[in-house]
N, C-alpha and C positions, 0 to 999 in steps of 0.2 A: 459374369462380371464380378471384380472383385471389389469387397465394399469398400476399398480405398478411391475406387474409381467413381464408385456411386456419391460417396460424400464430397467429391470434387462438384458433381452438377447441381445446379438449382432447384427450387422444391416443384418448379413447371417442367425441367427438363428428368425429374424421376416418375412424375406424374404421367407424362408424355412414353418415356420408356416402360414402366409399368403396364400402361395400356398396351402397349406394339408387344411385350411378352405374353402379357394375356392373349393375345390377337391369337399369337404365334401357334401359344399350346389348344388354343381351340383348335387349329386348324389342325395341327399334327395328332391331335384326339380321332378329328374325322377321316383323316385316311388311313389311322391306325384301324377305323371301325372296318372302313371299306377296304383292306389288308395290301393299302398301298405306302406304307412306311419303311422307310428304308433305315435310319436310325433309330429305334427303340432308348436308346439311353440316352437322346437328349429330355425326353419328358421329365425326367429325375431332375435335370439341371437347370428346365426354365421353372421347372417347381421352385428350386433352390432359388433362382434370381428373385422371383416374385416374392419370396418368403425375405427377401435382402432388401429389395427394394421398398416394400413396406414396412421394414423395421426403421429403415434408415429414414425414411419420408417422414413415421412419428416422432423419430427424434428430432428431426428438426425445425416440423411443426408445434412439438413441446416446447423447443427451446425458442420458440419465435416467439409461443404467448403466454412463457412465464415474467419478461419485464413488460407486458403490457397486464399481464394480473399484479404485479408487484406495484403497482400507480396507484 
């Protein structure tokens, strides 16, 4: 995903996709263990997304309650 994409959704809809990545690389963890994986180099990318999605979530949980710290 690219983070132009992610800063278009809502802070429940990166929440939501965050979760379903995470889901993702567990499972592709488990049939990497059990040597049934067939792409190897998506692990590197949902690494990447989660690492995207969670920057972009605290930014825009910062920017939600710096004008309610500013009252």
């Amino acid at each position: 995903m690219k983070p132009k994409d992610i800063r278009e959704l809502s802070v429940k809809e990166i929440e939501k996709k965050l979760s379903e990545t995470r889901e993702t690389l567990l499972q592709s963890n488990l049939r990497k263990h059990t040597g049934q994986v067939e792409k190897p180099h998506t692990f590197k990318a949902y690494r990447k997304d989660i690492a995207r999605l969670e920057t972009i979530l605290t930014e825009k949980k910062q920017v939600a309650a710096a004008p309610a710290a500013a009252r």
